[in-house]
N, C-alpha and C positions, 0 to 999 in steps of 0.2 A: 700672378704671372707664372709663379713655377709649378701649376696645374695643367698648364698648356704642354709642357712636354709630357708629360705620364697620358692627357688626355691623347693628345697625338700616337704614342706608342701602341695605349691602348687600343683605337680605331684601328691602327693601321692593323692589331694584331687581329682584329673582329673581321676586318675586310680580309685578311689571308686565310683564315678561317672559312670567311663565306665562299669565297674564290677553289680552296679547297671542296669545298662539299659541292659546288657546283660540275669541277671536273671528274670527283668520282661517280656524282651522279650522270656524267656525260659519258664516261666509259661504261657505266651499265646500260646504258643506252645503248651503245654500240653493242654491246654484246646480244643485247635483245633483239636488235635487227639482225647480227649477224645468224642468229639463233633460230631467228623467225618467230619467239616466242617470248613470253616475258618468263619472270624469275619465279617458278613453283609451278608454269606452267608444266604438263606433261609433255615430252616427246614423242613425235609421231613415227614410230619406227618403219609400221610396216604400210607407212602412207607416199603419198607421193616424194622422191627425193625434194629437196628444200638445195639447194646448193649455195653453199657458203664463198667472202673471196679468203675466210682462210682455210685453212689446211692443218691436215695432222702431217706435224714436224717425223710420223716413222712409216705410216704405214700411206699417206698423202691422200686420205680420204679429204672429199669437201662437204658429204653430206651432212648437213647440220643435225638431220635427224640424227646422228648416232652421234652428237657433242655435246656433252652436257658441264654445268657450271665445276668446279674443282676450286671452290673458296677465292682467295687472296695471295698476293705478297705484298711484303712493303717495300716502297722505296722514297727517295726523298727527291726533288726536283726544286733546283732555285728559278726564282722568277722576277720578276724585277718589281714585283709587290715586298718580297723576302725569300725566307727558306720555308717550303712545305715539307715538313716531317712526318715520314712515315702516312705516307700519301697509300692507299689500298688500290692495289691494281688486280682486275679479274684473273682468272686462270679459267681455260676453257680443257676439257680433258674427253679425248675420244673414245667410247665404249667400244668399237671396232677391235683395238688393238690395247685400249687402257695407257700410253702415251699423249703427252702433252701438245694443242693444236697451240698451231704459230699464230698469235694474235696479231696481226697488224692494224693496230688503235689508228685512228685519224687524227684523232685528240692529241698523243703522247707516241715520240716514235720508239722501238725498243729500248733505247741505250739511251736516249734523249735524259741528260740533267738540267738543262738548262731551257727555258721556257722566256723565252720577251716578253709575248704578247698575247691574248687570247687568238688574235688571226696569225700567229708564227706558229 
């Protein structure tokens, strides 16, 4: 019997895990639409505009063509599985002007810590 709590601990920490790697895989997804292109594909500069719904936070460009990937940060979000630590959120960064575009995730809102439910 006192296998059942470590096994329980353990699952639940494999399922935060999984839950984890599903929503960063879901934010690169978003970015890949937002993008119009997947990750290493090339930018189409001098092709038709692509227009994005985000924006560059300086100079308010939307065309995707001139936004390319700008790594990670972390942050952490409770959910009602547990704590996700150091959760990798994209960063999108505009060649136009070399400032930061304003990502507005579907998945995760800006400033969102707290997460219910996968449809919250």
């Amino acid at each position: 019997m006192n296998h059942l709590p470590s096994a329980l601990i353990k699952a639940k920490e494999a399922a935060l895990q999984a839950s984890k790697s599903v929503v960063e895989a879901g934010l690169e997804a978003e970015v890949d639409k937002q993008l119009g292109r997947e990750k290493g594909e090339r930018r189409r500069v001098r092709g038709q505009p692509h227009q994005s719904e985000w924006k560059c936070g300086y100079c308010g460009c939307q065309d995707a063509n001139h936004f390319t990937r700008d790594g990670h940060y972390q942050r952490n979000l409770e959910t009602c599985w547990g704590h996700m630590h150091a959760l990798r959120i994209p960063m999108v960064e505009c060649q136009q002007c070399g400032h930061n575009v304003i990502c507005d995730f579907t998945l995760i809102e800006k400033f969102q810590r707290w997460k219910n439910s996968p449809a919250s």
